[in-house]
N, C-alpha and C positions, 0 to 999 in steps of 0.2 A: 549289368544287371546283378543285384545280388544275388545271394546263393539262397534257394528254397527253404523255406525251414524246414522241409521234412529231409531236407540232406544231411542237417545237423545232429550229430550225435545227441542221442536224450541224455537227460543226467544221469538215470542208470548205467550208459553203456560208460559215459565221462569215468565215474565212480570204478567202473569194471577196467577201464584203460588204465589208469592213472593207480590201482590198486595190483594190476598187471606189473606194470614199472618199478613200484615201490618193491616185489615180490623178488623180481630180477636185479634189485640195485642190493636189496638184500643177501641174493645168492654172492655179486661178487663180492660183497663186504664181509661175507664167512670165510667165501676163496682166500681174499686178500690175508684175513687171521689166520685162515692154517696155512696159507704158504711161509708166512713167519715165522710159527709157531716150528714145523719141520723144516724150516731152512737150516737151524742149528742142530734138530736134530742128524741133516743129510751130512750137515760140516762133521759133525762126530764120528757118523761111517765113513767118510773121506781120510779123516786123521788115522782109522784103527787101518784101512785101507793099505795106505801108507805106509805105515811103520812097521806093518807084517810085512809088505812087500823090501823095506829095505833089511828086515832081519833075514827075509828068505836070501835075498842077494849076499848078506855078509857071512853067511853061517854056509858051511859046505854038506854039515851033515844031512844025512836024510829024514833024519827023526825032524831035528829044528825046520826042515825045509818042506817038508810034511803038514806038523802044527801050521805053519804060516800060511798054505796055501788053504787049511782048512778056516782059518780065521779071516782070509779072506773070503771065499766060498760064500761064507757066514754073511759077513758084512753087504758084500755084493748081492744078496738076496736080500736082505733087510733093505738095501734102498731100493729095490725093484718093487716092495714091495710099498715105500712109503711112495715115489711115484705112481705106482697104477694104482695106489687110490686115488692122489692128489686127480688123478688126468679123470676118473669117473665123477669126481665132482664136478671138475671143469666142464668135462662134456657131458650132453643129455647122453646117455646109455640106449633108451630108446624114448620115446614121445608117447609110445603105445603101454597100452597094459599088459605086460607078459609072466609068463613062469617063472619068479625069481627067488632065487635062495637067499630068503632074508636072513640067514646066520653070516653067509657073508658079507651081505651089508653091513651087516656089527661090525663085524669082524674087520673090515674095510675103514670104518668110523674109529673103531679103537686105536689103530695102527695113525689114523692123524691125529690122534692128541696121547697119542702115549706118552709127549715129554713132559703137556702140559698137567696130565694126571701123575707123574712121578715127580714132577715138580712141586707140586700141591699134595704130596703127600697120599695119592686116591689110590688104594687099593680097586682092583676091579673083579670080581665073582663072576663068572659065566657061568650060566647053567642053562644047557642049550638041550633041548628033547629034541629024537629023530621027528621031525617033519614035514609035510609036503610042502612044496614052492608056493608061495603065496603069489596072487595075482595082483600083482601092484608094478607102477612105473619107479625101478629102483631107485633114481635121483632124489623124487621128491621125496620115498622113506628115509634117504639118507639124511637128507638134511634135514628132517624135523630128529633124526636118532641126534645129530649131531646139536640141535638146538637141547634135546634133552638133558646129555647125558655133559654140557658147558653149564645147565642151569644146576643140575648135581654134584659137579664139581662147585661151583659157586656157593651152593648152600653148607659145605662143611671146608671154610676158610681154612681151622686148625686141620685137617686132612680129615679121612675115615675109608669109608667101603662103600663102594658103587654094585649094587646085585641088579646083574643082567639076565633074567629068565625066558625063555622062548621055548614055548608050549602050543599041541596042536586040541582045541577044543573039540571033540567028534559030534559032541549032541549041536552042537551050532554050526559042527564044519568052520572055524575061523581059527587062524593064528593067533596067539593071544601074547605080545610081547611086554614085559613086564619094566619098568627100569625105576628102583628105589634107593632113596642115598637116605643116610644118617645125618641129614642136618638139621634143621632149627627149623622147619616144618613151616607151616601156611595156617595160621588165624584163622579157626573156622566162621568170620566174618567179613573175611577178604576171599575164601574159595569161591563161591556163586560168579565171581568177577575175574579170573583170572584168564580167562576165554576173551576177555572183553579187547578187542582193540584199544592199543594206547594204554590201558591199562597193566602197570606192572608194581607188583611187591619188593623192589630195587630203586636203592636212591640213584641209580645212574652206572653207565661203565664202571668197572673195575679195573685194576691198574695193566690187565691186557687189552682193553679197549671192547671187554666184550658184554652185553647184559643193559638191559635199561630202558630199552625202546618201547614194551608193550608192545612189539605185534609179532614179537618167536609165536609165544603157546597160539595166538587167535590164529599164526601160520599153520601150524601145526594140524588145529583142528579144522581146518578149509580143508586140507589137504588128507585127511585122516577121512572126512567124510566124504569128498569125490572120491574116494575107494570104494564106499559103500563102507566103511569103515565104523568104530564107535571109538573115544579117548575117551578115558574119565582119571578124576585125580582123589588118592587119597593123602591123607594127610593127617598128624598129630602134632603140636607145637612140642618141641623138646624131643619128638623122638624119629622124624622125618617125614617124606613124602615117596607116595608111590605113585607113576603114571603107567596106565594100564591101557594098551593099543589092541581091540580088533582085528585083525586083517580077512579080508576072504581066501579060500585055497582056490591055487590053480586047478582049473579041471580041464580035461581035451573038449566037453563040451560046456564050458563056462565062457557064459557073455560078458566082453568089457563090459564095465562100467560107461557112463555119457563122460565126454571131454570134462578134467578138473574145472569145478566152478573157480571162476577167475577172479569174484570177490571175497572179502573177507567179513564174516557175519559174527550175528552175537550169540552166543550160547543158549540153549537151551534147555535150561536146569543141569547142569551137570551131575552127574551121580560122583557125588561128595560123599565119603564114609571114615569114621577111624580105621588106622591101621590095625590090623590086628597081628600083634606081633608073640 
């Protein structure tokens, strides 16, 4: 006997599945670039590792044997440090919405593409205000900080400056994360569209394999609003782009949010504005 039609998934939920998948083939296809991106970085702390370690064995003094345990010290924290991000991306952190310090999400984010921003020339500005833990699932912030802050590197090819600003808004009660680079800005007749699924201002990857798809930002903004969240984008041609994130604060008696919507939708006028710089 065949199967009932009403057993069969509607095309909503098809669309809801199959946009689930594409979400999760995307998360390890980021994994997959920054374990690359920090594999050379880990080989670097491995080498400095090293080489203290045989200066401390040939050298008797305690001054030179001193420096070397201190440069190791050094080193030995810096991979601990690029590991336990690398492992928070890997794994869900939690599933749920919780109390979480979104400066070290940043902070978390910067540390796996430090090579690929010293490589490219990107200076980084943090400017981080004392405040409260935002109520958010920290995985999914990290990945839309990390879809960000590859698309600002992207936009200033010759290098420049990435400004990281995180501010607590009191009259809204919201986190207000800022992330603006110096590059070649957004057509104010390509912004209305940049939300859009599939749609992207990129002729394709870049020579790390990363940029091109059209659906980072429409990620971003799925995930940005099942926080209860707002993103909007400003932008000037010639003189950069800013994306400006929302978040709600954690409260002792603050309601999760409903489970993240699991589709990806089209924008709704986005508040578009020049930069004012």
């Amino acid at each position: 006997m065949s199967q009932h039609a009403s057993d069969q998934p509607t095309p909503e939920e098809q669309i809801a599945i199959l946009t689930r998948q594409l979400q999760q083939a995307q998360k390890l296809t980021s994994l997959g670039e920054l374990v690359s991106t920090t594999t050379h970085e880990f080989n670097n702390v491995l080498t400095t590792i090293i080489n203290y370690a045989k200066m401390g064995l040939r050298c008797r003094d305690d001054a030179t044997r001193d420096k070397a345990l201190e440069k190791i010290l050094a080193a030995g924290q810096k991979a601990a440090r690029i590991t336990n991000s690398i492992l928070g991306v890997a794994r869900n952190r939690s599933d749920a919405f919780e109390a979480t310090d979104v400066a070290q999400l940043i902070d978390d984010a910067l540390v796996l593409l430090e090579r690929e921003m010293n490589k490219y020339r990107i200076a980084v500005d943090r400017q981080f205000a004392s405040v409260p833990p935002g109520l958010v699932i920290g995985n999914q912030i990290q990945q839309v900080l990390l879809n960000l802050l590859i698309n600002a590197r992207q936009a200033m090819p010759r290098g420049g400056r990435i400004l990281i600003r995180l501010e607590h808004d009191p009259a809204e009660d919201m986190l207000v994360l800022t992330v603006r680079d110096q590059g070649q800005g957004i057509p104010a007749d390509q912004l209305p569209r940049i939300f859009d699924p599939f749609y992207s201002t990129k002729r394709g990857p870049d020579e790390t394999g990363k940029g091109g798809s059209g659906l980072g930002l429409a990620s971003c903004r799925s995930i940005i609003e099942a926080h209860r969240g707002r993103i909007r984008v400003q932008s000037s041609v010639g003189k950069g782009t800013a994306f400006v994130i929302l978040l709600p604060v954690a409260h002792e008696q603050s309601a999760a949010p409903p489970p993240p919507a699991l589709g990806i939708t089209a924008p709704n006028s986005p508040a578009d504005e020049p930069l004012s710089r």
